[in-house]
C-alpha positions in Angstrom: 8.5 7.9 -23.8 8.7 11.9 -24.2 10.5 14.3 -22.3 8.9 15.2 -19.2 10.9 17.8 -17.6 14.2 19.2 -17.5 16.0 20.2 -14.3 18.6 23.0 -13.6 20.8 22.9 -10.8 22.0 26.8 -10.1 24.9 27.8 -7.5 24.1 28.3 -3.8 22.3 32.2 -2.9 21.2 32.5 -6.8 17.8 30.4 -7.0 15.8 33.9 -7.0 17.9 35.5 -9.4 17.5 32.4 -11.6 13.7 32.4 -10.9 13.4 36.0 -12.2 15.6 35.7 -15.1 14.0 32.4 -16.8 10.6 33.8 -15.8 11.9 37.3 -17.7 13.1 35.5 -20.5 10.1 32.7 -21.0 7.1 34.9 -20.3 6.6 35.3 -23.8 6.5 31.5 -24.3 3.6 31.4 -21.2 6.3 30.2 -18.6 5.1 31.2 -15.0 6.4 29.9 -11.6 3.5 26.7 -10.8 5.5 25.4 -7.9 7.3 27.1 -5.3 8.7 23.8 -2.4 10.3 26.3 -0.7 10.9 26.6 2.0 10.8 22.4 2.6 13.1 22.5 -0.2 15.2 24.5 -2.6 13.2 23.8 -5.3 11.0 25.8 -8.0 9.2 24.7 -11.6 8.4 26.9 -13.8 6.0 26.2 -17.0 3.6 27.3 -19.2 0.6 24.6 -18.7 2.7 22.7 -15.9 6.0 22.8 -14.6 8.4 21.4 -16.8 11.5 23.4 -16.0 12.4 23.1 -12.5 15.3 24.9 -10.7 16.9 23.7 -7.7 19.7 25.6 -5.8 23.0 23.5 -4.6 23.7 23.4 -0.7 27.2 23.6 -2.0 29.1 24.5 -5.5 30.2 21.2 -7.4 33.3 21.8 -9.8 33.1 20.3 -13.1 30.5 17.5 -12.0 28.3 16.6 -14.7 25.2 16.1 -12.3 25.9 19.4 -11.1 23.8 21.4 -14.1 21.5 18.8 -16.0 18.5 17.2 -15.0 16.6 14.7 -17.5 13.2 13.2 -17.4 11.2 10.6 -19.4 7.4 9.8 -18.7 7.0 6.4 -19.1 3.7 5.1 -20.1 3.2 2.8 -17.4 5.0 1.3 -14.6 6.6 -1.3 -16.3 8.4 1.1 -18.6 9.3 2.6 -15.6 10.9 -0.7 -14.0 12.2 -2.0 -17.7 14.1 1.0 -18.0 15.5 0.9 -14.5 16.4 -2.9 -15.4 17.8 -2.3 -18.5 20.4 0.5 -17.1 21.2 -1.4 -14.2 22.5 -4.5 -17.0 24.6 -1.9 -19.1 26.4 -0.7 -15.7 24.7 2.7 -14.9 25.0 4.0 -11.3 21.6 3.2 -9.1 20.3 6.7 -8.5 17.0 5.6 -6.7 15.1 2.5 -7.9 11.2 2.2 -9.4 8.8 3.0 -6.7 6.5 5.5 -5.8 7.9 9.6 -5.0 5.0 11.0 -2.6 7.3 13.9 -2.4 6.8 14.7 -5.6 2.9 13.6 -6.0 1.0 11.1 -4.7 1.4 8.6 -7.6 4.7 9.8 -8.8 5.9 6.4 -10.0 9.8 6.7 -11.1 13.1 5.3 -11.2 16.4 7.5 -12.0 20.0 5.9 -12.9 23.3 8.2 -13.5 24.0 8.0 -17.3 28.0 7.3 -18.1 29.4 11.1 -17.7 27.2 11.2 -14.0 23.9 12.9 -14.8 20.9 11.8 -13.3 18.2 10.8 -15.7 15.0 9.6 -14.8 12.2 8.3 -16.2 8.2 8.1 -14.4 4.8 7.7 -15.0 1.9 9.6 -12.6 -1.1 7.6 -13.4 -2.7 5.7 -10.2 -1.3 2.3 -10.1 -5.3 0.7 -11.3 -4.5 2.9 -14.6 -0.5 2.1 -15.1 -0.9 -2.1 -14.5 -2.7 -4.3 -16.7 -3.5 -6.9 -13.7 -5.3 -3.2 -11.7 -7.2 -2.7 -14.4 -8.7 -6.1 -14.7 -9.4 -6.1 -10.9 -10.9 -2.2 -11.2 -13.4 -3.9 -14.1 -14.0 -7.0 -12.6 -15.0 -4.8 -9.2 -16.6 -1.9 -11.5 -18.9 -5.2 -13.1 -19.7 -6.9 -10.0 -20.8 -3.9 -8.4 -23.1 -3.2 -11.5 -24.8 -6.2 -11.4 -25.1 -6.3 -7.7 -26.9 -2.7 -8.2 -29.1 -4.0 -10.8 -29.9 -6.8 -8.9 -30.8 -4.8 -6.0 -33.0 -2.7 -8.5 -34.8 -5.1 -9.8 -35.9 -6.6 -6.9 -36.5 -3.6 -4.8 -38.5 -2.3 -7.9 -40.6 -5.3 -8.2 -41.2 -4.9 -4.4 -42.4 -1.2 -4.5 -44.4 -2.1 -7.0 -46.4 -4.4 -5.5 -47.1 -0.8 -3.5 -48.6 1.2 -6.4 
């Protein structure tokens, strides 16, 4: 797994001051605002191929709260990194902070799973290939279909060829 993204909680009224000052200070690293979920949600990434910094403003100030400021993300290879890392958490005693499934708030196939590490921050790990790409068993079923309907197309080609040509 690599790092996927980092996340910044900032105090209530300052997520446009944030957004201009990280977008000041990264510009000359290509950092641009790519998603703006406002006004759904308080929420902003910033990036320079994709968003991998995201801001998100508190409702309400936290004092001293670890999960307050810090945001961490791991994509996962596949799905069952995804649900092995959940699992594994879950048996040292981390704090459930949503378990594996899919996050069509986020994307369509946003597969994750996030757990509260031992001081309270949430960390997350994900994975947002289509389910046929991220499980072994989807891919045999996507190849057995993608074979099956190559033959039946052949098939069908050789014998509508052989009729036509019965034409010419």
């Amino acid at each position: 797994m690599t790092i996927s993204h980092i996340g910044i909680n900032v105090a209530p009224g300052t997520l446009d001051m944030m957004i201009d000052w990280y977008v000041a200070v990264l510009t000359p690293l290509g950092y641009k605002l790519k998603v703006d979920l406002r006004p759904a949600y308080p929420v902003v990434g910033l990036g320079a191929q994709y968003a991998d910094l995201w801001l998100t403003e508190l409702k309400e100030a936290k004092q001293n709260a670890p999960d307050d400021k810090l945001h961490l993300a791991f994509m996962a290879s596949n799905r069952q990194q995804v649900r092995d890392f959940h699992a594994e958490a879950m048996k040292i005693g981390a704090k459930d902070n949503g378990g594996p499934g899919l996050r069509p708030h986020y994307a369509s196939t946003y597969y994750g799973a996030f757990v509260y590490d031992p001081e309270g921050r949430n960390v997350e790990t994900h994975v947002m290939t289509p389910a046929f790409m991220s499980e072994p068993q989807q891919w045999n079923l996507t190849l057995a279909a993608v074979g099956t309907t190559v033959a039946l197309g052949l098939g069908f080609l050789a014998n509508y060829t052989g009729y036509l040509s019965q034409f010419m």
